[in-house]
Backbone as XML, in Angstrom:
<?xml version="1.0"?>
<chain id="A" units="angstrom">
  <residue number="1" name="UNK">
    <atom name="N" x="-7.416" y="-0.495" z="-0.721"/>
    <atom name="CA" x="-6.101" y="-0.716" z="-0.101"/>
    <atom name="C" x="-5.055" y="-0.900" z="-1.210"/>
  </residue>
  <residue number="2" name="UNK">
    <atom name="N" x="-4.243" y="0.248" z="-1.261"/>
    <atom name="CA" x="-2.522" y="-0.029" z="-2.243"/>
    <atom name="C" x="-2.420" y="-1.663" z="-2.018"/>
  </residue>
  <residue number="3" name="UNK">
    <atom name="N" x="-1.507" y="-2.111" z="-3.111"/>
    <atom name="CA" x="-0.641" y="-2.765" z="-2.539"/>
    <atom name="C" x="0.704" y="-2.679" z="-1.833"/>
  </residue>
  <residue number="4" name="UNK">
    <atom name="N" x="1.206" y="-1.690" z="-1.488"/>
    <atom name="CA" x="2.342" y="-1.387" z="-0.624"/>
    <atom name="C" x="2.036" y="-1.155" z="1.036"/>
  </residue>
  <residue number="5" name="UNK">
    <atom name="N" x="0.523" y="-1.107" z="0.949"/>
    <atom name="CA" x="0.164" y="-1.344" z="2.414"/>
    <atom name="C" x="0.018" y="-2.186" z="2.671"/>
  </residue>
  <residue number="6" name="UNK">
    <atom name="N" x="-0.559" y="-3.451" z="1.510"/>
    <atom name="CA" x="-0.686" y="-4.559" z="1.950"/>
    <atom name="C" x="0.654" y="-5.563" z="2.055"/>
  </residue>
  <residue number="7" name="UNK">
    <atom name="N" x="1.624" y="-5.308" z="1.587"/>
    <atom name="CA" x="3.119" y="-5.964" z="1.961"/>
    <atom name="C" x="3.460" y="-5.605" z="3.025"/>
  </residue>
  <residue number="8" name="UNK">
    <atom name="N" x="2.922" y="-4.054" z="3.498"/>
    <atom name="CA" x="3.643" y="-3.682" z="4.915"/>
    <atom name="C" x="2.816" y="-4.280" z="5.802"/>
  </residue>
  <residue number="9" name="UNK">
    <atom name="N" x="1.631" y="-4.885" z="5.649"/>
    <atom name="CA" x="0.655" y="-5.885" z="6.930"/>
    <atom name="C" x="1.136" y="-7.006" z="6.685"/>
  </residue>
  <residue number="10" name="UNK">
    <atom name="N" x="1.755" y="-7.865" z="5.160"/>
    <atom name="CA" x="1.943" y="-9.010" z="5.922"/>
    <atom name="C" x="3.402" y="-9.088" z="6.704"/>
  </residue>
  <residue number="11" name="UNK">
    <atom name="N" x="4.330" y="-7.822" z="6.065"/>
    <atom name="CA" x="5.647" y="-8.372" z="6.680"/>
    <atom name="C" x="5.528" y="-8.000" z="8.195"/>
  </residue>
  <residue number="12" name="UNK">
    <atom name="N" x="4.400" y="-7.455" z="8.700"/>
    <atom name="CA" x="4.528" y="-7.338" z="10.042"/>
    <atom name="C" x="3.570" y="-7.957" z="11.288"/>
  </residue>
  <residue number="13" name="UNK">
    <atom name="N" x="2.779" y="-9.003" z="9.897"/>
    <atom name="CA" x="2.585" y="-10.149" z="10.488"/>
    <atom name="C" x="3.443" y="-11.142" z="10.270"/>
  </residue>
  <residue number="14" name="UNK">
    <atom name="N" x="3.983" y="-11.526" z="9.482"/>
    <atom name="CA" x="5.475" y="-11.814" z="9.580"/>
    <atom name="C" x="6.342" y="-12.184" z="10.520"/>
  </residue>
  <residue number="15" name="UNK">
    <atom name="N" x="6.643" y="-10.830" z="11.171"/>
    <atom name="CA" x="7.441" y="-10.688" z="12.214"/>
    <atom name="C" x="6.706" y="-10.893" z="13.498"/>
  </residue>
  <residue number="16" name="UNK">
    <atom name="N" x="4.905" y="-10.889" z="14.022"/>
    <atom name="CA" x="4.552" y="-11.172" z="14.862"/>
    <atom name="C" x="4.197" y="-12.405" z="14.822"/>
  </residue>
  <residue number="17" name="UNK">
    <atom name="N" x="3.940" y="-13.146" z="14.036"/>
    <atom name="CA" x="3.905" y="-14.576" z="13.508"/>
    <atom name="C" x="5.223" y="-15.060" z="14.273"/>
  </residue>
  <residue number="18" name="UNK">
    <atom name="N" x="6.371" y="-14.732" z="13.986"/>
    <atom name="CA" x="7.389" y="-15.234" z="14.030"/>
    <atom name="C" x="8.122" y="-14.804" z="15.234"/>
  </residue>
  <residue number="19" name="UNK">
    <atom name="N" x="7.586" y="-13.721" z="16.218"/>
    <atom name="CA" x="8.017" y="-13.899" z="17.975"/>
    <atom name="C" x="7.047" y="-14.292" z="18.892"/>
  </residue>
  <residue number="20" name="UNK">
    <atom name="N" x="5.752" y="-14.678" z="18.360"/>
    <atom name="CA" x="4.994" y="-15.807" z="18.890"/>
    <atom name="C" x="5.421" y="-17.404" z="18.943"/>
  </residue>
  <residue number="21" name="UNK">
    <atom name="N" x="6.088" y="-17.553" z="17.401"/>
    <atom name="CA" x="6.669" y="-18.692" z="18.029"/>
    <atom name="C" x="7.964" y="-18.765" z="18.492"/>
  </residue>
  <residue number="22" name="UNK">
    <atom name="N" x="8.888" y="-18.008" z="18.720"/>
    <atom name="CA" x="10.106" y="-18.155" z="19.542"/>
    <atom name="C" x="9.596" y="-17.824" z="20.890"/>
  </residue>
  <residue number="23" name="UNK">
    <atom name="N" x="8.694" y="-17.110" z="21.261"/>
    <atom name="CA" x="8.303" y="-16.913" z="22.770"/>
    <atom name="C" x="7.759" y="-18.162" z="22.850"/>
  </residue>
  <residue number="24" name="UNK">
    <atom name="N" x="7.520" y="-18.828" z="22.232"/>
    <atom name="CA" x="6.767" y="-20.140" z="22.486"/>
    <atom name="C" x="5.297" y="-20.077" z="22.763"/>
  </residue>
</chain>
């Protein structure tokens, strides 16, 4: 695994990280 794939998994856990907790 690159590392440019692996920045693109966390920033888009990231972002699902982060409308899990505004959906509450």
């Amino acid at each position: 695994m690159s590392s440019a794939d692996l920045s693109k998994i966390l920033e888009e856990h990231k972002v699902w990280i982060t409308s899990m907790h505004e959906s509450g």
